[in-house]
Every structure is written in structure tokens, then in C-alpha cells.
N, C-alpha and C positions, 0 to 999 in steps of 0.2 A: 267614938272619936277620942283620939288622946288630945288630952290639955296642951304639953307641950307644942304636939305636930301644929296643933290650932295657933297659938302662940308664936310662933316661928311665920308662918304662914300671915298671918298680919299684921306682923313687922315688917312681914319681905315686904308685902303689900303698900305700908304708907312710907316703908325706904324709894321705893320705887316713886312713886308721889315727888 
């Protein structure tokens, strides 16, 4: 698993929130 792709991925998440 990439750091970044992770990263990106659970920001989109509590943007979304």
C-alpha cells in the first residue's frame, strides 16, 4: 500500500464528513 495513495484517500474521506 502507498503512503500517499493512503493519505489522499483519508482526506477525501473526512472532506467528505
Amino acid at each position: 500500500m502507498s503512503f500517499p495513495v493512503f493519505s489522499v484517500f483519508f482526506l477525501s474521506s473526512i472532506s467528505e464528513v
